[in-house]
C-alpha positions in Angstrom: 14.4 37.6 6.4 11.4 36.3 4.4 9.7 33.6 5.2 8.0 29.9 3.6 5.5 28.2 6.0 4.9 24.4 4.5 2.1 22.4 6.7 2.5 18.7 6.0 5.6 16.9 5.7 3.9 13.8 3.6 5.0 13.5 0.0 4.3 17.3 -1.4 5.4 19.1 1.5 8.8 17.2 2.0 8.8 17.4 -1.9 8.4 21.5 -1.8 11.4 21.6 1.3 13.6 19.9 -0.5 13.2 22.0 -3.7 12.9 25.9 -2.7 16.4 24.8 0.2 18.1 23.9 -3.5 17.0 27.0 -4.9 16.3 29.9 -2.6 19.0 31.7 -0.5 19.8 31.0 3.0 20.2 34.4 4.2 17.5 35.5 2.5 15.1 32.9 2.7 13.6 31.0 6.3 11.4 27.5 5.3 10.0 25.4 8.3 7.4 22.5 7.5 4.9 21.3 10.1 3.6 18.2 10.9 2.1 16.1 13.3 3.7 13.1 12.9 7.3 11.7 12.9 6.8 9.3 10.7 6.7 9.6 7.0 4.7 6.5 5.8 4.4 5.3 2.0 0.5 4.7 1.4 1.0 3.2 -1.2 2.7 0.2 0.1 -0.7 -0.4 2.6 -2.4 -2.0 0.1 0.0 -4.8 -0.2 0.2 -5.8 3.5 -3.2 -8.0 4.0 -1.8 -10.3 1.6 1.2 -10.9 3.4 3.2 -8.7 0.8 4.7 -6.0 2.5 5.2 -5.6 6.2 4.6 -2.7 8.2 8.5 -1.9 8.7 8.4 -2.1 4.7 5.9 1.3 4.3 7.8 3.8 7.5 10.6 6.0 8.0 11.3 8.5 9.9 10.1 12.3 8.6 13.2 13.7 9.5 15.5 11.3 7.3 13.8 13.3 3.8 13.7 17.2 5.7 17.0 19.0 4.4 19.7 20.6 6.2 18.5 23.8 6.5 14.6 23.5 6.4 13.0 24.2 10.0 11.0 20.8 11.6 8.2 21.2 14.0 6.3 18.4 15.5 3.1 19.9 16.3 -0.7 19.8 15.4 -1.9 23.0 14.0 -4.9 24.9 15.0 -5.9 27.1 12.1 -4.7 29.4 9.7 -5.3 33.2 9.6 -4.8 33.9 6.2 -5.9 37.6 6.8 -2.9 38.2 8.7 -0.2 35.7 7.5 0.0 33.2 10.6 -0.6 30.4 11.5 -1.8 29.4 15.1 -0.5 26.0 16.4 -1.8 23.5 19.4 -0.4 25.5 22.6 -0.5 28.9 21.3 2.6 28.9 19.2 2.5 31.5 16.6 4.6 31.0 12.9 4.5 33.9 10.4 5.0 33.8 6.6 4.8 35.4 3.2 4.6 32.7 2.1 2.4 29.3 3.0 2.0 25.8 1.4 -0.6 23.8 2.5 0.4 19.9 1.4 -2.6 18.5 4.9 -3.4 15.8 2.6 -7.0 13.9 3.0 -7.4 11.7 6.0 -10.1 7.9 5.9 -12.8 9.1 8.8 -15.2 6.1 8.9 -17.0 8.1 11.9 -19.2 9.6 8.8 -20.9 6.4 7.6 -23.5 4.9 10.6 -22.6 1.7 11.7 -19.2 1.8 10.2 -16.8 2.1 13.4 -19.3 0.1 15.7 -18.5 -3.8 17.0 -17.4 -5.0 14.2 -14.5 -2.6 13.4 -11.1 -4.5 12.8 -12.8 -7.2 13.6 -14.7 -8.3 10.9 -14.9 -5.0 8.8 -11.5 -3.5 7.9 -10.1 -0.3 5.8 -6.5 -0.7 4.3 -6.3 3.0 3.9 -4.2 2.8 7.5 -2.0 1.0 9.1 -3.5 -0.5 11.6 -6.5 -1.5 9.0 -3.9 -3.2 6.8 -2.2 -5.0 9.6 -5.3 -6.2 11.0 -7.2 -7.5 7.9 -3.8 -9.4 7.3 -4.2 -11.1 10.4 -7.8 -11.5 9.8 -6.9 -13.2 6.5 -4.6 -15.7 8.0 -7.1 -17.7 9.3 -10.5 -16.8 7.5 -12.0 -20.0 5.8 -14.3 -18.6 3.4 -17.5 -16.7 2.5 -18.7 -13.6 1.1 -15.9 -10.1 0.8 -17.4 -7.3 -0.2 -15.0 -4.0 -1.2 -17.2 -1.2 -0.5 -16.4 2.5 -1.3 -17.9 4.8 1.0 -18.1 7.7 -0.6 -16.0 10.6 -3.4 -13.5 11.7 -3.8 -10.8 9.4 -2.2 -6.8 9.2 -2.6 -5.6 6.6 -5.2 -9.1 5.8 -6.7 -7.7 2.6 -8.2 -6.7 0.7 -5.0 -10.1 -0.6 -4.3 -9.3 -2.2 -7.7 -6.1 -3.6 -6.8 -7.4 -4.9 -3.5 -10.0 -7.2 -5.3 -7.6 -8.6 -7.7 -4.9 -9.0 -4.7 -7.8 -10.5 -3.1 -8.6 -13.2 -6.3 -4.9 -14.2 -6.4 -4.4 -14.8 -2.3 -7.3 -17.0 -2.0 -6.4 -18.9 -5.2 -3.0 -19.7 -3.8 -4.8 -20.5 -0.5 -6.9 -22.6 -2.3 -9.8 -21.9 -1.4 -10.8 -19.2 -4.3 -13.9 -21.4 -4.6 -15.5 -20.7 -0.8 -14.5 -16.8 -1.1 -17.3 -14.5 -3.3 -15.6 -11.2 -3.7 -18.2 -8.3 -4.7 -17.0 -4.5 -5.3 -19.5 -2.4 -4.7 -18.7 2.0 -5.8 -20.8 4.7 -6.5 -19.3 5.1 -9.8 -21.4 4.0 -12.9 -18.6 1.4 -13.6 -15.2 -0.1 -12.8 -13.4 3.6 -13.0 -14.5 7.1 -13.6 -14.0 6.7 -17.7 -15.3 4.6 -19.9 -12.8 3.2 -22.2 -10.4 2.3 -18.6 -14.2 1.0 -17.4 -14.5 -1.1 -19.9 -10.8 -2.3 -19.8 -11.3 -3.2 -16.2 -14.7 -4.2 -16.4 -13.4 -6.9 -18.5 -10.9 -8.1 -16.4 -12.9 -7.9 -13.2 -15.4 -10.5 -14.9 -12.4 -12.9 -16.1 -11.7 -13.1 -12.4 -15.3 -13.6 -11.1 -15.5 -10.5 -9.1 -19.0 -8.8 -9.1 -19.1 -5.7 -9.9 -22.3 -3.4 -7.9 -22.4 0.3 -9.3 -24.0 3.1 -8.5 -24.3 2.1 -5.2 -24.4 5.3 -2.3 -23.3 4.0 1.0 -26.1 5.0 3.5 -25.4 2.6 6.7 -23.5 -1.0 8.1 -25.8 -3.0 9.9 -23.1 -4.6 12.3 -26.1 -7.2 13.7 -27.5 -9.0 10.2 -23.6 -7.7 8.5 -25.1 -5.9 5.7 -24.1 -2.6 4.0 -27.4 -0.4 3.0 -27.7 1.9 0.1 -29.8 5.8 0.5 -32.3 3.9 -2.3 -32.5 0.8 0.3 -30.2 -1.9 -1.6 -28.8 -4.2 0.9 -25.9 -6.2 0.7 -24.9 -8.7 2.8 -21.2 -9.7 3.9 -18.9 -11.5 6.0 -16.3 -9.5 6.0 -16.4 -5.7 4.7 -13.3 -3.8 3.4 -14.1 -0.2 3.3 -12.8 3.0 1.7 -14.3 5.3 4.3 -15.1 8.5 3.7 -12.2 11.0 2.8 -11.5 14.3 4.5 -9.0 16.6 4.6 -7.5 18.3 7.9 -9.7 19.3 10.3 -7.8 22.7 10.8 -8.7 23.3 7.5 -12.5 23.6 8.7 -11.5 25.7 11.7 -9.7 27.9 9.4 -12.5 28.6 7.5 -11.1 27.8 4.1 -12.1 24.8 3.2 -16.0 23.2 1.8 -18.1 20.1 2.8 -15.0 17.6 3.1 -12.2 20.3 4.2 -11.0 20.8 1.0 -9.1 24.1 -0.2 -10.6 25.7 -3.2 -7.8 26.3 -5.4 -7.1 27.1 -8.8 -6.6 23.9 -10.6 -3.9 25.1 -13.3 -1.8 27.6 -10.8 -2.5 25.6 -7.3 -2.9 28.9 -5.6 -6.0 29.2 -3.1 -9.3 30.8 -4.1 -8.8 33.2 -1.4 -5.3 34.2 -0.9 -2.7 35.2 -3.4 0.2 34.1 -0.9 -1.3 30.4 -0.1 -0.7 27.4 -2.4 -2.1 24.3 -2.0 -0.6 20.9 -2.8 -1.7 17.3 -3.2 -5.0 16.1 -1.6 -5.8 18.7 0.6 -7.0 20.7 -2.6 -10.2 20.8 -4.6 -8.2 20.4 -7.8 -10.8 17.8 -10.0 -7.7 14.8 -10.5 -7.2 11.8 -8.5 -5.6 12.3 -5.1 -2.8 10.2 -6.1 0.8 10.3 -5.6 1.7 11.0 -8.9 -0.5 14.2 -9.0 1.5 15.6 -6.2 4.8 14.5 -8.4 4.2 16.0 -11.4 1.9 19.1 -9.4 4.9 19.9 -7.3 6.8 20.7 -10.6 4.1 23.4 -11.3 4.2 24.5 -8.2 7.7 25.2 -7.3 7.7 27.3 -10.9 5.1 29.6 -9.9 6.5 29.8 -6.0 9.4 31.2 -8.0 7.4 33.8 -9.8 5.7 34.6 -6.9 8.8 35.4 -5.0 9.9 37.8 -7.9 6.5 39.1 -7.7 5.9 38.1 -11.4 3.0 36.6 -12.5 2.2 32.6 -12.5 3.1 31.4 -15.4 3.0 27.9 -15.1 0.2 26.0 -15.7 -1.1 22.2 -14.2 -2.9 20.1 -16.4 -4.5 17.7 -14.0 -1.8 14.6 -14.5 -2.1 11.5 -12.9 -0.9 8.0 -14.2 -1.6 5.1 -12.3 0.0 1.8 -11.9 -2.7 -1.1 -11.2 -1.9 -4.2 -9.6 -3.6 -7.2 -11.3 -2.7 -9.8 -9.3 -0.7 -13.1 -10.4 2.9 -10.6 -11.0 1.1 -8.9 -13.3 -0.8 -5.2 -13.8 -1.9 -2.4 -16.0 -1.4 1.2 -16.6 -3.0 4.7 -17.0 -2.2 8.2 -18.1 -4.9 10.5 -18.4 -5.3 15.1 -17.0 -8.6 17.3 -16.8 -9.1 16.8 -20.8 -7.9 13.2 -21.9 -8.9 10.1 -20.4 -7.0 7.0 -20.1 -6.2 5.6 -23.5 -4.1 2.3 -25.0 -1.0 2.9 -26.1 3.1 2.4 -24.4 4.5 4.9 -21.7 6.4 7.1 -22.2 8.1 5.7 -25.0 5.8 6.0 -28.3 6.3 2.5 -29.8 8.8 1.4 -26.9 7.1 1.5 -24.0 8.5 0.0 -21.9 5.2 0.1 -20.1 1.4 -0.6 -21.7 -1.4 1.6 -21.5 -4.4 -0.3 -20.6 -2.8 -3.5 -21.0 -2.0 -6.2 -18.5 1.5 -6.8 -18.6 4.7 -8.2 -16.0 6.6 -5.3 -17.0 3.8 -2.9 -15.6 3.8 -4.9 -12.4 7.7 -4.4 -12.2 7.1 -0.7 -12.5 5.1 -0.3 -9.5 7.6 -2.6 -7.7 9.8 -0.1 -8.4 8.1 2.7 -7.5 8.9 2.6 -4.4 12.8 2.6 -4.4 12.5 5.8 -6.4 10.0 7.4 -4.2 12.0 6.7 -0.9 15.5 7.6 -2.7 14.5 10.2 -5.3 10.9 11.6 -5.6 11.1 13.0 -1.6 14.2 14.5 -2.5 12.9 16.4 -4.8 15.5 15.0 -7.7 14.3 15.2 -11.4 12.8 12.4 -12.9 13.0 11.3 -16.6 9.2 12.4 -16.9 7.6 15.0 -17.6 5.0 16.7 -15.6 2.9 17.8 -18.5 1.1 14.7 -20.0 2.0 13.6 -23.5 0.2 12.4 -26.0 3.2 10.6 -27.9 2.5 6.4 -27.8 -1.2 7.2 -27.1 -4.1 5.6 -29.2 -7.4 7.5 -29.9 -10.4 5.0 -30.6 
């Protein structure tokens, strides 16, 4: 009996089980995933719980609820791969063969790289919403906080779901409006980027809409330090910006296995081939989702409409033909804009977020680069269809290649 090895059971690996059980023969074929952790959690859903929105129960269920019948579990932490030999060591000496291996690790916050960062201050009056815990305790924070200066800082790139920072600030505009006291709270957002996003016609979309809300925007700014005594951040060319209370995208990294492995660069990352998502360095390993090199946002929907490429050239692979499909780098993003209402982005490697309606030309019924209820509704809905459909690996009405029907050149 052959065998599939699939580490990770977040989004893409639980996405890849449920798809090659459907497909691939029992008595022919042995699939067991790995993880960790018991709990699947939908990141997604932590940016909505400082403002009261969601609650922790509203973002976790259990792993094994999405695994199907028929798919191997193990709760374990691995402790590197040996590619050379098709194995994979785990924590206690464990040893799992494969002809095949997926690694779906994703990318982890690690605010340990940024001085100063996890010091006295930590969850106390600095806070990441990239976690749990982060999310519940800024809520808490929020409850009671009177006022004064919120910086959203980004630590460094890449990260997963570049636009939440985004969202956070115009969450952040709405709360304290409705709290009333919009007028005593400055909100800055301070990134590394040139701009509001990575390209310039979404930049200057958002851009826009940042200033209608009175949110300062501070580019180009590389996150050197946190001074937890005079509660500034401090940039490598010595800006210095002072807050009183810090949200933080930390520093993203991907599994530290993938280090000990040795197949991963500066951040843990898996060099892979960013149109077949096989690794660099071995012709039986495929990577998934954040814990690749691949240059798109690590996003959910990347791993969505990647996983379609993926399970089409773990087919070929099987049949020992070559890869023949190809990934284009999609990714669309829903943005949150605060007040019921958000915006919308489609974009791969070669096109870059333009106006238009998705993914009906004409019909929509969502708006590219426009700020609209209906947009807000979709990512409200989202997450029905992720915990119900996209796990499962069901199809959904959209295609993984990105379309440029209902898009608008300028």
């Amino acid at each position: 009996m052959k065998k599939i090895l699939i580490l990770g059971a977040g989004t893409g690996g639980t996405i890849m089980a449920n798809k090659l059980r459907k497909s691939l023969d029992r008595e022919d074929w042995d699939i067991t995933i790995v993880d960790k952790h018991k709990t699947h959690y939908y990141q997604p859903g932590f940016l909505f719980i400082p403002f009261g929105i969601y609650n922790k129960h509203d973002v976790i269920k259990p792993k094994a609820n999405f695994i199907p019948a028929g798919v191997n579990i193990i709760y374990s932490d691995v402790d590197k791969i040996v590619g050379e030999e098709n194995k994979v060591l785990l924590e206690g000496g464990k040893i799992l063969n494969y002809d095949f291996l997926i690694v779906a690790t994703g990318t982890r916050v690690d605010p340990t790289e940024t001085p100063g960062l996890k010091d006295e201050l930590w969850y106390k009056e600095i806070f990441d919403f990239y976690t749990v815990d982060g999310a519940v305790a800024l809520r808490d924070f929020f409850e009671t906080w009177k006022g004064g200066r919120l910086v959203m800082s980004i630590a460094e790139l890449p990260f997963k779901c570049p636009v939440a920072p985004l969202e956070f600030v115009f969450l952040a505009d709405e709360y304290f409006t409705k709290a009333g006291i919009r007028d005593k709270v400055d909100i800055t957002y301070v990134t590394p980027l040139p701009g509001a996003f990575t390209k310039p016609i979404a930049t200057k979309m958002l851009g826009n809409l940042l200033k209608e809300k009175n949110i300062t925007v501070i580019p180009d700014f590389y996150l050197e330090s946190v001074d937890n005594k005079e509660k500034k951040i401090k940039s490598y060319d010595g800006q210095e910006i002072p807050f009183d209370v810090l949200t933080i995208v930390p520093v993203n990294k991907g599994d530290d296995m993938i280090e000990r492995s040795g197949m991963g660069d500066d951040l843990n990352f898996i060099p892979t081939d960013k149109h077949t998502l096989r690794s660099e360095k071995y012709e039986n390993v495929f990577v998934l989702g954040d814990a690749s090199n691949i240059p798109t946002s690590k996003a959910g929907s990347v791993v969505h409409f990647a996983a379609e490429v993926l399970f089409d050239n773990m087919m070929c692979a099987i049949k020992g033909r070559e890869l023949r499909a190809k990934f284009d780098g999609h990714a669309n993003c829903y943005i949150e804009t605060g007040f019921g209402k958000g915006s919308l982005i489609d974009f791969n490697y070669e096109t870059e977020p333009l106006p238009g309606t998705y993914p009906l030309p004409g019909v929509g019924p969502f708006g590219l680069l426009q700020n609209t209820k209906m947009n807000h509704y979709g990512k409200v809905i989202f997450r029905w269809i992720y915990w119900h459909m996209l796990l499962k690996g069901k199809e959904l009405p959209i295609e993984n290649e990105m379309s440029m029907a209902g898009k608008k050149k300028s």
